[in-house]
C-alpha positions as CSV (number, residue, x, y, z in Angstrom):
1,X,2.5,21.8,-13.2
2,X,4.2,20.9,-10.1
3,X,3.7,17.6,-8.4
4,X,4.6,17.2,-4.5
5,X,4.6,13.3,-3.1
6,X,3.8,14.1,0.2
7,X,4.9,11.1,2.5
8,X,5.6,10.5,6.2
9,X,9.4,10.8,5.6
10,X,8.5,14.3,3.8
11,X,6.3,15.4,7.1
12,X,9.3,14.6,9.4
13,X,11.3,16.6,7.5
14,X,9.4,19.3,7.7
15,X,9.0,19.0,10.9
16,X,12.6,19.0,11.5
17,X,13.5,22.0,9.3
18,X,11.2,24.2,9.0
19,X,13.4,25.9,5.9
20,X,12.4,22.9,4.1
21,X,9.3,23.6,3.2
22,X,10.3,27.3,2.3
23,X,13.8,26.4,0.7
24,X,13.2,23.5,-1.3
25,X,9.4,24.3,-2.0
26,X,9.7,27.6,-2.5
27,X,9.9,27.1,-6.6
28,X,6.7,24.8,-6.6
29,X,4.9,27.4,-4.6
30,X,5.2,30.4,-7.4
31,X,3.6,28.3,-9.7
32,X,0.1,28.6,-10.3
33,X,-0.5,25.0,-10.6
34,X,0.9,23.0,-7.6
35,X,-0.8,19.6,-7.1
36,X,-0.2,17.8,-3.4
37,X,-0.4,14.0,-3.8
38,X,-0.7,12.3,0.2
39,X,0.5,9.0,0.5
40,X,0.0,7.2,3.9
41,X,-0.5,10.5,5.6
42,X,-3.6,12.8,5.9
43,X,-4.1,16.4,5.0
44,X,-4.5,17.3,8.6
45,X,-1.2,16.2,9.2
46,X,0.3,17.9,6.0
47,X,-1.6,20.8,7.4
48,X,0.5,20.8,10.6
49,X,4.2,20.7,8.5
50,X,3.3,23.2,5.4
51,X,-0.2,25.2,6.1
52,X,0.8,26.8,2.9
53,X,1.4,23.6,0.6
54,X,-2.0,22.0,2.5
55,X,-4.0,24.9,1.4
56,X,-3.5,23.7,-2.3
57,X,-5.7,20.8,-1.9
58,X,-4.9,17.9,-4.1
59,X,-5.2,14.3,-3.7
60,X,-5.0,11.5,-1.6
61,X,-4.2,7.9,-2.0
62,X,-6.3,6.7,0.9
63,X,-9.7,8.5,-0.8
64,X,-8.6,7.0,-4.7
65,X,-6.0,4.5,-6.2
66,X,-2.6,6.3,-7.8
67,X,-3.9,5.3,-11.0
68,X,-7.0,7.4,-11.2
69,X,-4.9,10.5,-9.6
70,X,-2.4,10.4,-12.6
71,X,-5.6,10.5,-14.8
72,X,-7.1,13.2,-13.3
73,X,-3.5,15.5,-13.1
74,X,-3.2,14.4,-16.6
75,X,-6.3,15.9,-17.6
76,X,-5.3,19.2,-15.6
């Protein structure tokens, strides 16, 4: 399973550098189980730096506390 914390700081960088997202990302997107966490962003926003990395769906900590997120990718 791959985990991404997806965070402002992450969204500016791919923002900045687009190669980012395919470079450094690019492992984590062969996998067949890649989980997107947001963290004081939105998914709309992730949308508009990785389309391909939103499209995963996964979880945000503004709909559900951390804690219950780890339970639930635990039990993935």
């Amino acid at each position: 399973m791959g985990i991404v914390l997806v965070t402002l700081a992450m969204l500016e960088k791919l923002r900045a550098d687009r190669s980012i997202g395919s470079n450094e990302l690019s492992a984590l997107f062969r996998r067949s189980l890649l989980v997107p966490v947001v963290h004081g962003v939105t998914f709309e926003e992730l949308d508009q730096g990785s389309p391909t990395l939103a499209s995963r769906g996964g979880f945000s900590t503004a709909e559900e506390p951390m804690r219950d997120i780890v339970v639930k990718m635990a039990e993935l």
